[in-house]
Every structure is written in C-alpha cells, then in structure tokens.
Backbone bond lengths (Angstrom), bond angles and torsions (degrees), N, CA, C in turn:
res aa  C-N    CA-C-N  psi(-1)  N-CA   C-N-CA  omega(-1)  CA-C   N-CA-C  phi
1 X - - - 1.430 - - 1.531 106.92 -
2 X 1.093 124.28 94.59 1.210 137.45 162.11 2.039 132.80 -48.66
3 X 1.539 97.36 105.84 1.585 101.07 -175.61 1.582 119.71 -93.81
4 X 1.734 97.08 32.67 1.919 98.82 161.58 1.737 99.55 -83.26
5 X 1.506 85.07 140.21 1.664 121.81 177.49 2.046 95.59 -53.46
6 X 1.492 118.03 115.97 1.095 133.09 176.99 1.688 113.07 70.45
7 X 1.385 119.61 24.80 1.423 112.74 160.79 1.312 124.57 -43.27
8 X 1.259 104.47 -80.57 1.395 101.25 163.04 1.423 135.01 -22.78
9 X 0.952 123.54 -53.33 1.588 125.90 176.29 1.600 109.99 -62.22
10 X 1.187 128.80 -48.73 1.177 135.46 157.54 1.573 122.10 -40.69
11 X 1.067 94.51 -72.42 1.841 108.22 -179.29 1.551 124.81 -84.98
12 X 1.279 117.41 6.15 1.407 149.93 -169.66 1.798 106.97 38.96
13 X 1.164 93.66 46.02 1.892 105.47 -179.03 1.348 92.03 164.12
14 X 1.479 110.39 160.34 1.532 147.84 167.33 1.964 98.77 -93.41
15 X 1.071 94.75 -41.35 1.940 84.13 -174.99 2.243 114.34 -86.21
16 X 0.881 107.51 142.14 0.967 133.48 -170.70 1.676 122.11 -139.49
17 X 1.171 112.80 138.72 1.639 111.00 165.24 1.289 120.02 -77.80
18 X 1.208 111.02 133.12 1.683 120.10 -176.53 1.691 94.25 -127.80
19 X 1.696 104.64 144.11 1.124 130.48 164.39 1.895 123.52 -94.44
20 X 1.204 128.76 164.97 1.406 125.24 -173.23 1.064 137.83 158.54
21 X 1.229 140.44 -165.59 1.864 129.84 -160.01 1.768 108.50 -175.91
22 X 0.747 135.54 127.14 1.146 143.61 168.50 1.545 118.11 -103.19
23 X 1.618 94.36 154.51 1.873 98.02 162.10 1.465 117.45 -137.29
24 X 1.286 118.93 160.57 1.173 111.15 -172.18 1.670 100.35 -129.46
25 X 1.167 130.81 91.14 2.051 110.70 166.52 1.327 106.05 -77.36
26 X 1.386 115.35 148.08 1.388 118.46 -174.59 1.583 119.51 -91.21
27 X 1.251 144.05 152.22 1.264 118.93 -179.70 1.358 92.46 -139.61
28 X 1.144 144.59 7.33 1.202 144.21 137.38 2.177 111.32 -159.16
29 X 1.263 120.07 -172.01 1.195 114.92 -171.01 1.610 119.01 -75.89
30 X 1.112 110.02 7.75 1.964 119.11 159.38 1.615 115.51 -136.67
31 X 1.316 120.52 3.20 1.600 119.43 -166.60 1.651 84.80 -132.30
32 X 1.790 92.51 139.18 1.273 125.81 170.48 1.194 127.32 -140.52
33 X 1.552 113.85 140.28 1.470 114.01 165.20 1.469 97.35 -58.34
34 X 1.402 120.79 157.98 1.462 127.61 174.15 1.855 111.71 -138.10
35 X 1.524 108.27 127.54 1.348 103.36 -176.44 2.066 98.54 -127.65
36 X 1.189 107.35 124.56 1.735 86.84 158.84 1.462 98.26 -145.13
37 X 2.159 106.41 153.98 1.117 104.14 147.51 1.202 116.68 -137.67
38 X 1.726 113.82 164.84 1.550 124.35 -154.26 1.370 86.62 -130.18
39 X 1.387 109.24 140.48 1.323 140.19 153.93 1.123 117.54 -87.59
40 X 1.617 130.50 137.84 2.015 124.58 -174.01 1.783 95.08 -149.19
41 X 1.229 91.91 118.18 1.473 81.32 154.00 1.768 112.10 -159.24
42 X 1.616 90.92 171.74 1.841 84.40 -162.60 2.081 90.28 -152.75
43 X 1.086 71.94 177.93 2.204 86.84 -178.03 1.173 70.58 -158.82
44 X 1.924 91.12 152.64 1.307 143.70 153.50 1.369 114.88 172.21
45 X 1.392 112.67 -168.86 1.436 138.18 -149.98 1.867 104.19 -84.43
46 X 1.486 104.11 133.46 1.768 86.75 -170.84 1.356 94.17 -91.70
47 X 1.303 124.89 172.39 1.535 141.40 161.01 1.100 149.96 -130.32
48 X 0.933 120.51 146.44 1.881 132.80 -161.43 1.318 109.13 -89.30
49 X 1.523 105.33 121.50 1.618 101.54 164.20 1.181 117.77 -98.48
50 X 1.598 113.55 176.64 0.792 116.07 -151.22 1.610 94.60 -144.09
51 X 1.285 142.20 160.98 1.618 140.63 -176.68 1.894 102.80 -161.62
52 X 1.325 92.78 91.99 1.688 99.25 -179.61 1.691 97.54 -92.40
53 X 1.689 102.66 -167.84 1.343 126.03 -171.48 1.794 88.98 -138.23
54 X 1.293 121.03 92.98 1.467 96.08 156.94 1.566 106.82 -132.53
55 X 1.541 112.23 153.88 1.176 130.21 -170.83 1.663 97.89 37.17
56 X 0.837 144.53 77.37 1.550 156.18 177.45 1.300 111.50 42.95
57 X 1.441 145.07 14.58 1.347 153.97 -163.61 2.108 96.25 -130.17
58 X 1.426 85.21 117.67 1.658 112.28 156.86 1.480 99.37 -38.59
59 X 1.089 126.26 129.77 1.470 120.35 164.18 1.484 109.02 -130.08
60 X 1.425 120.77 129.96 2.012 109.86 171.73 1.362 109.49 -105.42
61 X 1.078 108.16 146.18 1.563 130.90 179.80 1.447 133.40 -139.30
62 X 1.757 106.74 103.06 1.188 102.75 -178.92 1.448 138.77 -100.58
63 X 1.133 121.30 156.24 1.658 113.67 -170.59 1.630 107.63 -156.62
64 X 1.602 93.61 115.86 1.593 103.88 156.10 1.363 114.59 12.59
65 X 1.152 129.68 135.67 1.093 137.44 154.60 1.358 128.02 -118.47
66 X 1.876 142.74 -155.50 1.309 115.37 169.23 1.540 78.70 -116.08
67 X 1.807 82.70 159.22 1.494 94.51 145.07 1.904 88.12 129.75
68 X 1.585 114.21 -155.19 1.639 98.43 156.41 1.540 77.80 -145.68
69 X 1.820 89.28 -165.30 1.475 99.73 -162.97 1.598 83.95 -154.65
70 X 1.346 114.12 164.09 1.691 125.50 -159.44 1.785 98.30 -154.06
71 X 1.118 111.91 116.90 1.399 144.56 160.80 1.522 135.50 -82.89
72 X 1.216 119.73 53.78 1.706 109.13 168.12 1.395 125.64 -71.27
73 X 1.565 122.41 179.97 1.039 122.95 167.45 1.489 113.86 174.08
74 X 1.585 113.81 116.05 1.210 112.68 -171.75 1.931 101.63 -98.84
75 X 1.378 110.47 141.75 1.660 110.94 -173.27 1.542 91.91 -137.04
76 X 1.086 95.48 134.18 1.705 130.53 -176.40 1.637 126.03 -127.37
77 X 0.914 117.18 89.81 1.292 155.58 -175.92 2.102 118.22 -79.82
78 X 1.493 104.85 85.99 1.365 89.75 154.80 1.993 115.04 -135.21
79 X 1.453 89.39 159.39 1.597 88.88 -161.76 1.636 94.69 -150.80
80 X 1.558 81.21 -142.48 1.356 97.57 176.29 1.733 121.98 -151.74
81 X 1.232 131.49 113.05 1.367 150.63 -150.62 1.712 106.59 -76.59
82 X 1.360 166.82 104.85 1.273 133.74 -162.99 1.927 78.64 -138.95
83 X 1.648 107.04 136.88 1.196 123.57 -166.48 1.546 110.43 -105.74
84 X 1.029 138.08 122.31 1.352 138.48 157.02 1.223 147.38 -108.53
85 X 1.413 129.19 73.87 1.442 137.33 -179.80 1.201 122.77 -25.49
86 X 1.622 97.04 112.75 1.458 113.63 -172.31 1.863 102.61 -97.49
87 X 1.331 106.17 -37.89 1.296 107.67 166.88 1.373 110.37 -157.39
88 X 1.588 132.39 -172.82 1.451 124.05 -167.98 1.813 110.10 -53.40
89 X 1.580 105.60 -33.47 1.155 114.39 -173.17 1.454 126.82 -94.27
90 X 1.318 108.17 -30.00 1.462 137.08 -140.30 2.171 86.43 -109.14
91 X 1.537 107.91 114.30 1.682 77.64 170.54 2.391 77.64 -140.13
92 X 1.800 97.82 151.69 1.332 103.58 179.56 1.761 91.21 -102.30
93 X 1.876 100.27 126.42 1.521 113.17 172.41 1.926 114.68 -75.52
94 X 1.341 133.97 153.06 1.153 116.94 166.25 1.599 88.18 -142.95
95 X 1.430 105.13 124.81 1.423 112.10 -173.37 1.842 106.06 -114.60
96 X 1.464 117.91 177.73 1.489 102.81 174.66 1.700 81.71 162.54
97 X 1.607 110.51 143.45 1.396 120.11 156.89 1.727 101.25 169.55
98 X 1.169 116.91 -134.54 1.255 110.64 179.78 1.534 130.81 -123.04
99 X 1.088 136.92 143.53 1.640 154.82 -170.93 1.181 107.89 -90.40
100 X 1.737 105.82 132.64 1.580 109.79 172.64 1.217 88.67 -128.47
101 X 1.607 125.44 127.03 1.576 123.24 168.82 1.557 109.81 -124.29
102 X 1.542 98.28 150.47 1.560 101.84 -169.96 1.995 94.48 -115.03
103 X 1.028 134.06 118.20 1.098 132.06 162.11 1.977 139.63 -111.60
104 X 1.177 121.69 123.64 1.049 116.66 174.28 1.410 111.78 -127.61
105 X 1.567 97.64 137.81 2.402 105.38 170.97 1.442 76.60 -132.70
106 X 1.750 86.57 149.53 1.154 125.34 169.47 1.455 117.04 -134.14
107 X 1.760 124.40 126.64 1.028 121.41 -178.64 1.803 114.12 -116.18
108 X 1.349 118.63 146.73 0.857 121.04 -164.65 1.460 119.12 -135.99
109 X 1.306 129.12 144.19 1.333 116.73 -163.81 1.882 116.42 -88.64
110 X 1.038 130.11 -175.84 1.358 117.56 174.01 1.518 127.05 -71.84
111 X 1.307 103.03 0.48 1.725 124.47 -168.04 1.326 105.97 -99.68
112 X 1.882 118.12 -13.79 1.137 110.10 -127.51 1.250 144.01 -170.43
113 X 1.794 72.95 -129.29 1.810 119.20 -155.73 1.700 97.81 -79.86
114 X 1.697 107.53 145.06 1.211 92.39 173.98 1.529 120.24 -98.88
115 X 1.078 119.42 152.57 1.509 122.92 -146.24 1.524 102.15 -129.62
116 X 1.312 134.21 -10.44 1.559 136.08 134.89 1.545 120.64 -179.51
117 X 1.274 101.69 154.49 1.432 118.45 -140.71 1.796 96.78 -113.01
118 X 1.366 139.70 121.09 1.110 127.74 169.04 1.830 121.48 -116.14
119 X 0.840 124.10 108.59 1.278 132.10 -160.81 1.549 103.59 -117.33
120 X 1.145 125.91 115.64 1.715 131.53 158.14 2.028 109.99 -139.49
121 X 1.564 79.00 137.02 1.659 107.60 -143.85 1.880 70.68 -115.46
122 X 1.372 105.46 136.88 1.819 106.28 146.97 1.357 88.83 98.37
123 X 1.263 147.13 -3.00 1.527 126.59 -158.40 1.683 98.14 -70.47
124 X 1.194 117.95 120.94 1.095 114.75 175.46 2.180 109.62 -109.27
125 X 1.039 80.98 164.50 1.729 79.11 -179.38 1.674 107.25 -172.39
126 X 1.260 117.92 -144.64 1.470 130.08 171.48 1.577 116.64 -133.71
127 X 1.516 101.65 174.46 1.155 101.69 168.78 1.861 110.17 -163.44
128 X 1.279 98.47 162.77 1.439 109.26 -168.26 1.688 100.18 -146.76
129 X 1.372 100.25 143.60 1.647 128.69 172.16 1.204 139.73 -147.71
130 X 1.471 120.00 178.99 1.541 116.89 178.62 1.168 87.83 -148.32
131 X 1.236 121.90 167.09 1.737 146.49 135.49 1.359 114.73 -162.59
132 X 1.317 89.98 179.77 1.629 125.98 -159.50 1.253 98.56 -101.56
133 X 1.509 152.03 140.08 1.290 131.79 129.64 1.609 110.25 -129.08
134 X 1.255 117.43 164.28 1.396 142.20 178.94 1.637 114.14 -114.95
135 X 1.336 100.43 86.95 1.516 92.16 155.59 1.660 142.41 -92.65
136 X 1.173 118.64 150.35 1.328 109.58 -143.25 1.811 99.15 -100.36
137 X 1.268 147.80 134.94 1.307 130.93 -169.30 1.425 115.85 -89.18
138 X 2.121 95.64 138.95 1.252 101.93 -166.31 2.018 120.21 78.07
139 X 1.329 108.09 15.21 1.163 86.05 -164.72 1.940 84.48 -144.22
140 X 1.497 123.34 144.20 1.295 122.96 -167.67 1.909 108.99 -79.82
141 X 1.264 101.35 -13.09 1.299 97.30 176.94 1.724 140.69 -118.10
142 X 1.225 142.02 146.78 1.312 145.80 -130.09 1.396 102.39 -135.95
143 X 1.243 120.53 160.63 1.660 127.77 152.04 1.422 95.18 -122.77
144 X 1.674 95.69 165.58 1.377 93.60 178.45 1.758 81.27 -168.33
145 X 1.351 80.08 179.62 2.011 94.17 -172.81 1.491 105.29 -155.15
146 X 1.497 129.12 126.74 1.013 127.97 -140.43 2.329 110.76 -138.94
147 X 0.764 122.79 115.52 1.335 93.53 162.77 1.622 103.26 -125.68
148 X 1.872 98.92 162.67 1.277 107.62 -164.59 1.605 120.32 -157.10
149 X 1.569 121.24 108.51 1.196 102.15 -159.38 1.889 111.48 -95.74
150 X 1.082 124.39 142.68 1.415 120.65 -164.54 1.557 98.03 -117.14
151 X 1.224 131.03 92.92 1.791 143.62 162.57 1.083 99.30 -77.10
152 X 1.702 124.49 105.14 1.146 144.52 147.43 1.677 122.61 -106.12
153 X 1.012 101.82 115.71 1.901 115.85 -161.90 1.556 98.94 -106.13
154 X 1.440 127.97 129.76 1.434 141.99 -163.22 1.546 101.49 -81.17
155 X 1.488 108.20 127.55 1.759 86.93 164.58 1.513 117.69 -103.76
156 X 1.641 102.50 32.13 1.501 105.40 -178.81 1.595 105.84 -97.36
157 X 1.297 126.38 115.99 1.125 123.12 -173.90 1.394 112.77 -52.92
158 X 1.496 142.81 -21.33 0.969 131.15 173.20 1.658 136.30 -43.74
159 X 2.049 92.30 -49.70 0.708 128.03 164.37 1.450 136.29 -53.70
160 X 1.636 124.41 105.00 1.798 102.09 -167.60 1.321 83.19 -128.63
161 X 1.624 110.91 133.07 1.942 125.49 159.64 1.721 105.27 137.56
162 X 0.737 93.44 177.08 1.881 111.12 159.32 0.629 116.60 -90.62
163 X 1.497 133.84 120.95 1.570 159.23 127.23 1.253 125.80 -48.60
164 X 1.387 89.02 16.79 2.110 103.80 179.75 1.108 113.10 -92.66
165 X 1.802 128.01 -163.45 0.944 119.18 178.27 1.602 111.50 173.08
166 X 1.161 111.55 143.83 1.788 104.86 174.26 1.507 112.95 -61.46
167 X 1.304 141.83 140.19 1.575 144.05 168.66 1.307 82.51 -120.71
168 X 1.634 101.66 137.90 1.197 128.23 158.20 1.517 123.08 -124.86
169 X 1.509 120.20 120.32 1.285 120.10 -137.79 1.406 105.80 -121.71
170 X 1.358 140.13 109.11 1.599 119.14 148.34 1.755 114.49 -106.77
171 X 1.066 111.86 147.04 1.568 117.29 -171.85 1.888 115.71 -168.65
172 X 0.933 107.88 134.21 1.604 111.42 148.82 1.360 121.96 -44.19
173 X 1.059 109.73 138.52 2.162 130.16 148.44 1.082 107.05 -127.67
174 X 1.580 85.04 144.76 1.652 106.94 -154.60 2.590 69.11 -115.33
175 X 1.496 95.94 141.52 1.500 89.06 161.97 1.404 111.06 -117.73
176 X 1.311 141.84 106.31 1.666 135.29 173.33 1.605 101.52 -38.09
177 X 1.201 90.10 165.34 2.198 104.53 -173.11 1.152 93.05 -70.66
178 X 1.561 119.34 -58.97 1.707 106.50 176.70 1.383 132.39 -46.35
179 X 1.467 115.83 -19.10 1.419 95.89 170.39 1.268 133.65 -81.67
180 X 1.621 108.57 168.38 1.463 103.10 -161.99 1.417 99.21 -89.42
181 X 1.388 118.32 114.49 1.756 114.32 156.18 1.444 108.95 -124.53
182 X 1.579 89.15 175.31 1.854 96.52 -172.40 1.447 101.59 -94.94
C-alpha cells in the first residue's frame, strides 16, 4: 500500500501486488540478520492539476488525464529479525532497520510519446514490522504472515513525500539444518 501523495487517484487504489524473497542468518535461536526485497508495480491514468482561487483559499484539483502512466519500485530492506515464543509453535516476529528503494513512473501520452519520466535512485529511509509465524514440529518449514511499513524519504530535492509504504506479507520459511532453532 503505497503512501505517495495522490496514488490512489492515479492508480485507482493504494494496494497493489508485490513480488519478493527474504533472508534470514541466524545469530542465535530467536535473533537474525534480516534482508528483504520487494518488487511493486502498477499502471494507471496520469493527472492534471489544477490550482484555483475560491472564496480566498488556494484550492487543487485533480482530473484524469489521457494517456497511462507506469509505477515500479524495487524496496530493499536490511535489519534485524528478533523472535519471541509465544508457544512451542506459535513465535511473534519484530523486525526494523533500514530501506533502500529504487523508483521509476513513466507517463505517456495517448499517441504514445513519453511525456515525463521520474526516476529516484538512493531513497533511503527505515523500516519497521511484526509477524506471526507457525512452525510446524520436526519439520524445516513455517508460514507466517507479516505486516511492514517501509518510510523511505528522497534526498533529491525535486522529489517531496514518501516513497514508502505498508507491505502486507504471507509466505513460507524454509529453515536450513544448520540453523539454530528451538
């Protein structure tokens, strides 16, 4: 779920499917190095603003425009994972460290032609999480379900907002024999 200023209106939603992979090194039997990255992408309609005068108040107004417009965004995530046993099976994750996101939109006209290009490289920021997981006994692999918000702030002055966003996660872990679990 994406927290750029007018997503939604653009992309006709904030939620989107994202693809991705995680890692976990262990550094003891509940603490982990933590690495993930997410793939995002979306189309829709670009838009026109608009900057009135009414009753003495600036007013903005946006509206559809032609053409579409294309949204990626790769988010990169390393931290640190710390595990807490809720029961033999049952353990609550609390994750948190820092975000590197790479983003590009591209807008294009109805003919077309592309008509502007936004690219920011370096956005660095943070990030923070929780999840749930279920491990199953005797057996190396887990489900789990995760949410996680990633605040990445541009240091390109052009650029003004967050490029962050809520991830909402369900997935498998696979644990190698070497790692340490309880």
């Amino acid at each position: 779920m994406s927290a750029n200023k007018d997503f939604d209106k653009t992309y006709n939603s904030r939620l989107g499917f994202a693809f991705g992979g995680a890692f976990g090194l262990p550094l003891s039997a509940q603490s982990f190095l933590y690495g993930k990255v997410t793939y995002f992408s979306k189309t829709g309609v670009p838009l026109t603003y608009w900057v009135s005068l009414q009753n003495g108040t600036l007013v903005e107004t946006t509206v559809p425009g032609n053409g579409t417009v294309s949204f990626s965004q790769w988010i990169i995530n390393f931290g640190a994972l710390e595990n807490v046993r809720l029961t033999k099976e049952l353990a609550l994750g609390i994750n948190g460290g820092l975000t590197y996101s790479i983003f590009s939109e591209k807008a294009m006209s109805s003919g077309g032609f592309t008509t502007s290009t936004t690219t920011g490289k370096g956005l660095l920021g943070l990030f923070a999480g929780i999840d749930l997981e279920n491990r199953f006994a005797d057996s190396p692999i887990s489900v789990f379900v995760e949410a996680q918000y990633n605040y990445a702030w541009p240091f390109i002055s052009s650029l003004i907002g967050d490029y962050g966003g809520l991830n909402l996660t369900a997935g498998i872990r696979y644990y190698f024999k070497d790692s340490r679990r309880e």
